[in-house]
DRENKE-706498 format. One line per 3 residues: number of its first residue (from 1); their letters; for each residue z, y, x of C-alpha. Coordinates in steps of 0.25 Angstrom, whole numbers. Last residue first. Example, Ala and Ser with C-alpha at 12.3 -4.5 7.8 and 13.67 -1.06 7.14 Angstrom:
REM residues 2
2	SA	29:-4:55  31:-18:49 $
END
This chain:
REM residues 450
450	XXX	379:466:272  390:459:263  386:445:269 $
447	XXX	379:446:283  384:434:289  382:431:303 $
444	XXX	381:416:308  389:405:315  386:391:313 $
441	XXX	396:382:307  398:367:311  406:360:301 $
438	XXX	402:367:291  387:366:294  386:351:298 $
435	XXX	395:348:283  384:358:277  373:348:283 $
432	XXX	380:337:278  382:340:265  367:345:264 $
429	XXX	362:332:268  373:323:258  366:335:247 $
426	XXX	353:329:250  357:315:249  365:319:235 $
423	XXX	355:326:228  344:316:231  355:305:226 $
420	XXX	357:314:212  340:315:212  340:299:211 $
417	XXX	349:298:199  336:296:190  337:282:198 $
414	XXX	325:281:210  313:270:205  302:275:213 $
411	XXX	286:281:206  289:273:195  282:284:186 $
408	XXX	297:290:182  303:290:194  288:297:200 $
405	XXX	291:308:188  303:311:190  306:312:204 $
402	XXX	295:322:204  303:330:194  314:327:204 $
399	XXX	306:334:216  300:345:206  315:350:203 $
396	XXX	318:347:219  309:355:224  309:366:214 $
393	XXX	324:368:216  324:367:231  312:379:231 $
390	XXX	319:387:224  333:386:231  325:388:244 $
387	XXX	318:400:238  331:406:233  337:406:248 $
384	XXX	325:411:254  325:422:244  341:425:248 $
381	XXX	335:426:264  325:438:257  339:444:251 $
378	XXX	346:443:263  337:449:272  344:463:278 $
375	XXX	357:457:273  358:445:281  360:431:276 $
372	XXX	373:425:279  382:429:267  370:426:256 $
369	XXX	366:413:262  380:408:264  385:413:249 $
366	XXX	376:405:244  379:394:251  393:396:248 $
363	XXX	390:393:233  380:382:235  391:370:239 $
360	XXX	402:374:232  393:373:218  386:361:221 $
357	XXX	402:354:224  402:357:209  390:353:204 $
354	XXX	393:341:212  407:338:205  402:342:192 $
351	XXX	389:331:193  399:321:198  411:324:190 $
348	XXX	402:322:178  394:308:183  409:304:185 $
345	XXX	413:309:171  402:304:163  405:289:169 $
342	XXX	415:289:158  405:290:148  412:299:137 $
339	XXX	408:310:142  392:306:140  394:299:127 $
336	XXX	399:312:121  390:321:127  378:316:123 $
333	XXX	371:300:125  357:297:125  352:284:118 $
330	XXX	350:271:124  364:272:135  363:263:146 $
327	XXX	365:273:156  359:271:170  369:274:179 $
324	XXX	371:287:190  385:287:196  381:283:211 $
321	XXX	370:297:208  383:305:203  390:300:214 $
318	XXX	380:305:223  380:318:217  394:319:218 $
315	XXX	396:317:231  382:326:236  389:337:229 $
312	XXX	401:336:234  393:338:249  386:348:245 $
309	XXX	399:356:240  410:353:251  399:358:260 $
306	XXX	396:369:252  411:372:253  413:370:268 $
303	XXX	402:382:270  411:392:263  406:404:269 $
300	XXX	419:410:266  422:418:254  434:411:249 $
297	XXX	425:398:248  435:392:239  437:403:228 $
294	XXX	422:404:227  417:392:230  425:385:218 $
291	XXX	416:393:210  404:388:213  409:374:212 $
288	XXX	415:378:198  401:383:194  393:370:198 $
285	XXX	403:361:192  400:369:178  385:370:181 $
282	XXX	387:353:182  397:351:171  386:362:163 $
279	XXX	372:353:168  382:340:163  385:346:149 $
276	XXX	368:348:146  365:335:152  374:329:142 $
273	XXX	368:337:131  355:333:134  357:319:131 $
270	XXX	364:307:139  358:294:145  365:292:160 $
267	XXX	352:291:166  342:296:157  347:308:149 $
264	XXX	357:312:161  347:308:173  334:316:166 $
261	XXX	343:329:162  353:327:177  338:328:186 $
258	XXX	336:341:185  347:348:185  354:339:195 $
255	XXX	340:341:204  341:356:202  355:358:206 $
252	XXX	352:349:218  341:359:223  350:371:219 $
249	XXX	360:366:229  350:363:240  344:378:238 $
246	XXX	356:382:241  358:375:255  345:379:258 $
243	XXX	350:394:257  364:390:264  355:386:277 $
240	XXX	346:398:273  356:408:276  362:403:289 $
237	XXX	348:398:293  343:412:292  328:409:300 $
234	XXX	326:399:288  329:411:278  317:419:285 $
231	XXX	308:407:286  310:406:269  308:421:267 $
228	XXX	295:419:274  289:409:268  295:414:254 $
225	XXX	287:429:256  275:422:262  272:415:250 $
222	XXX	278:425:240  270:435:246  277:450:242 $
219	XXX	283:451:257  292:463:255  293:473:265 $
216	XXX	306:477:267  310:491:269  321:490:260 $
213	XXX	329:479:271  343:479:266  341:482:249 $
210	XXX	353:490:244  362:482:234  365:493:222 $
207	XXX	377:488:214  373:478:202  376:486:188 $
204	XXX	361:486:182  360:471:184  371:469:175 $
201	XXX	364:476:164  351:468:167  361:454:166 $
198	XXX	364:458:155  351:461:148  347:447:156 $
195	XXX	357:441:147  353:448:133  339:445:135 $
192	XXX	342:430:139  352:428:127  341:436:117 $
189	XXX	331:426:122  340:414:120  342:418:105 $
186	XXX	326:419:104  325:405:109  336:399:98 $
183	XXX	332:406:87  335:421:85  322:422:74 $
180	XXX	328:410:67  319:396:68  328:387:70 $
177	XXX	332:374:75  321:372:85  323:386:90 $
174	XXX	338:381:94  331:375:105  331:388:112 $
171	XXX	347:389:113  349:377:120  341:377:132 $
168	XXX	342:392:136  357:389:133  360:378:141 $
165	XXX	350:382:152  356:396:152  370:391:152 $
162	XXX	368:382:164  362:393:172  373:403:167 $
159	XXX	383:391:175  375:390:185  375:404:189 $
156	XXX	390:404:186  393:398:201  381:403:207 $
153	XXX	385:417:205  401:416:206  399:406:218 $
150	XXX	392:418:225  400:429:223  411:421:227 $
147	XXX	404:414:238  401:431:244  413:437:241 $
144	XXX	418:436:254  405:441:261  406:453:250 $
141	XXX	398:455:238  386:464:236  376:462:247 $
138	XXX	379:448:247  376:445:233  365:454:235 $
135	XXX	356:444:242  359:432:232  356:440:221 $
132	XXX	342:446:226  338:433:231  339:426:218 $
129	XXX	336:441:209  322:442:212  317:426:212 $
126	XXX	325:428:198  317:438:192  304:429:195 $
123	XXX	310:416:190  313:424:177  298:430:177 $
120	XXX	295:415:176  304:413:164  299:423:157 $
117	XXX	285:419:161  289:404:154  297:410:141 $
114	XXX	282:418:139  276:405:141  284:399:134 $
111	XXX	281:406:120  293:405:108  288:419:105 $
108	XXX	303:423:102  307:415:116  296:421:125 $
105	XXX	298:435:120  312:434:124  308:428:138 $
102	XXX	300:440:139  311:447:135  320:440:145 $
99	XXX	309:444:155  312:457:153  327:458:154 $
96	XXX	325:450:169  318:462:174  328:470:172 $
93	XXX	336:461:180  328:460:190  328:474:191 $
90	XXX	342:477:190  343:465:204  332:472:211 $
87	XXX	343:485:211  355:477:215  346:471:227 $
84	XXX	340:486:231  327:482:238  322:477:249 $
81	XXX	330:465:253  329:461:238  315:463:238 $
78	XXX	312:452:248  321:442:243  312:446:231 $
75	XXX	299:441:238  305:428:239  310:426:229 $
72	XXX	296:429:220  288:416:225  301:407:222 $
69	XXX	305:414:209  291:414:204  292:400:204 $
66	XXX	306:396:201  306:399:187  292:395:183 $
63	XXX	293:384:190  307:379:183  300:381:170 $
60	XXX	290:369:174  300:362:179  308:360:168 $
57	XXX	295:361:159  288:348:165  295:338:156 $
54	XXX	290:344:145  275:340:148  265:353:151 $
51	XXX	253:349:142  256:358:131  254:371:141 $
48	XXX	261:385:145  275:380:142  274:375:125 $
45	XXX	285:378:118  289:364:108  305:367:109 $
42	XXX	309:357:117  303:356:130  296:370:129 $
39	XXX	310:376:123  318:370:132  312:373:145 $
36	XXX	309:387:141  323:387:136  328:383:149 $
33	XXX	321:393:156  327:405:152  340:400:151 $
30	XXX	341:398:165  336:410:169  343:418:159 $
27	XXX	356:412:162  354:416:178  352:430:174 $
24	XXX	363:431:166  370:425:178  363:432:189 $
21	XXX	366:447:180  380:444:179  383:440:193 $
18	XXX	374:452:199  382:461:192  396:455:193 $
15	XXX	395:456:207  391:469:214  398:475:201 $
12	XXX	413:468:204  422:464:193  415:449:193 $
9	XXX	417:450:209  430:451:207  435:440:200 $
6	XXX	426:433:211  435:439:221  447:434:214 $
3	XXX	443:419:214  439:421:227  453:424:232 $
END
């Protein structure tokens, strides 16, 4: 039954729309600041100053993202109540075929400053569209459409941002092999001019989503705006339960991310390219758990699944951690060696396994918060939702860069595995709680379709 819905979804314009538009959007993002990344780390650019060290770019970009996404969401959950959703959505969208030609200009000046304020007015597009997205779902699609809908958005999100990190990274190093005018940078540019041209003509066909409270007055302080957004979810404890939920996941997503580039050329002794296939098993395990949602969830609240989720994902973590050795290997090793190593296929199934289990467990979360979440405030309690996921993934990015460092100076003598054992104790906690909740559900009204 949900197999066929979500056929139907994709001949549907209060879906396909929004779907094409997020994903092209998604790619840019991604894309976007991957080359930045690369082309400062590798490509001689210079990021404001000489003296900022390589290793300091990943987080560095990272802030310029989330920063003004988390001062601007806010304020946008805000507007999105206020305003027609479908007609915020053409804006941002418009909005996002200019800063690709600032981006454009960036790439054929080679300047990273100007790639950098791209990037930033990017994080500020997206602090528009987060609680905008997840508050028209809703509006748009029907109570049992709702982790179909879902599963399909998250479930192909990772995969475009997969794409855009593989291809913003790969294509710009093709300006150290050449020096055509379409070299690699330039070729990117056109990619990201012709994607959010796409997603601008898929944003012009979203059905009209009027606003639920227009005559609200919007609370323009950032500060004040995220405090009281924040006591307004914590009120909602049916919507901000799921909401921290969610911000869990993306927490975990960040410290695999994170810590699999230093674990996989250190630990286990491979290359770039390894890294590069086991980020795609891991999307890929992402997607299929996704999904998986949407024909087991049938359009139910599906709390059993994230359960079955979080605590998959705590299993496979932790034997990935048990399965961590030091390779004895003296040079790094690529693909070949690493799928011939038969403990390749353990450490495989594990990080697919939990990527996979990841996927059940966010899907019908997401689903939860928008289903429960009344109409009148639903894109304010969706802003709470994105500040939580911002703040986990800063958090913990800094957390294990701190990790880092003190591992590195002596500072305490915890394997490179460590963040895997983090993942696992927090998720057992989570596990257990969901377990609670399944077994012992509390009543509450759901306002989907409203």
């Amino acid at each position: 039954m949900s197999a066929g819905l979500a056929g139907k979804l994709f001949t549907q314009r209060r879906f396909l729309p929004l779907f094409t538009l997020f994903q092209a959007g998604t790619f840019n993002d991604n894309a976007l600041k991957q080359a930045l990344i690369v082309l400062v780390t590798f490509g001689g650019m210079v990021l404001f100053s000489d003296s900022i060290p390589k290793e300091s770019v990943v987080p560095l970009a990272a802030l310029i993202f989330t920063l003004p996404f988390l001062i601007l969401c806010t304020i946008a959950g805000q507007i999105a109540d206020k305003v027609d959703r479908g007609l915020i959505l053409k804006w941002i969208k418009r909005a996002e075929v200019m800063i690709m030609v600032i981006a454009a200009i960036g790439f054929f000046t080679e300047s990273a400053t100007i790639l950098a304020f791209a990037l930033f007015c990017m994080g500020c597009q997206s602090a528009f569209f987060s609680p905008t997205k997840n508050a028209v779902l809703p509006q748009w699609l029907e109570d049992k459409e709702l982790i179909t809908g879902n599963g399909l958005m998250s479930g192909f999100q990772f995969f475009f941002i997969l794409l855009g990190q593989s291809i913003g990274g790969l294509i710009v190093l093709e300006q150290m092999t050449g020096s055509d005018f379409f070299n690699g940078p330039r070729v990117l540019a056109t990619i990201l001019l012709v994607l959010a041209l796409i997603g601008w003509f898929a944003a012009e066909r979203v059905p009209p989503a009027p606003a639920p409270r227009p005559e609200l007055k919007v609370n323009y302080n950032p500060v004040t705006s995220i405090i009281d957004t924040l006591k307004d979810a914590w009120k909602e404890q049916p919507v901000f339960r799921p909401m921290a939920g969610i911000g869990w996941f993306y927490g975990l997503s960040t410290i695999f991310v994170t810590a699999f580039p230093y674990y996989i050329k250190t630990v286990m002794g491979y290359d770039q390219w390894v890294l590069t296939a086991i980020l795609a098993f891991s999307t890929i395990g992402i997607l299929v758990g996704s999904l998986l949602c949407v024909v087991l969830a049938r359009g139910k609240e599906a709390i059993g699944l994230t359960t079955i989720g979080i605590i998959g994902v705590a299993i496979f973590t932790l034997d990935l951690y048990l399965n961590s050795q030091q390779t004895t290997r003296t040079e790094l090793g690529g693909l070949n060696e690493f799928f011939a190593d038969p403990q390749s296929t353990r450490f495989l199934i594990d990080v697919v396994g939990a990527s996979l289990c990841a996927g059940l467990f966010v899907v019908p979360l997401q689903a939860m918060a928008q289903r429960r979440a009344t109409p009148d405030n639903r894109a304010r309690l969706m802003a709470a939702g994105a500040v939580l996921v911002n703040l986990s993934v800063n958090v913990i990015t800094f957390g294990l860069l701190g990790f880092g460092v003190l591992r590195e100076k002596g500072s305490f003598d915890l394997p490179p595995a460590a963040p895997f054992l983090f993942i696992v104790i927090v998720s057992a906690l989570v596990a257990i709680y969901c377990l609670w909740r399944w077994r012992n559900p509390h009543d509450y009204q759901s306002y989907a379709g409203g």
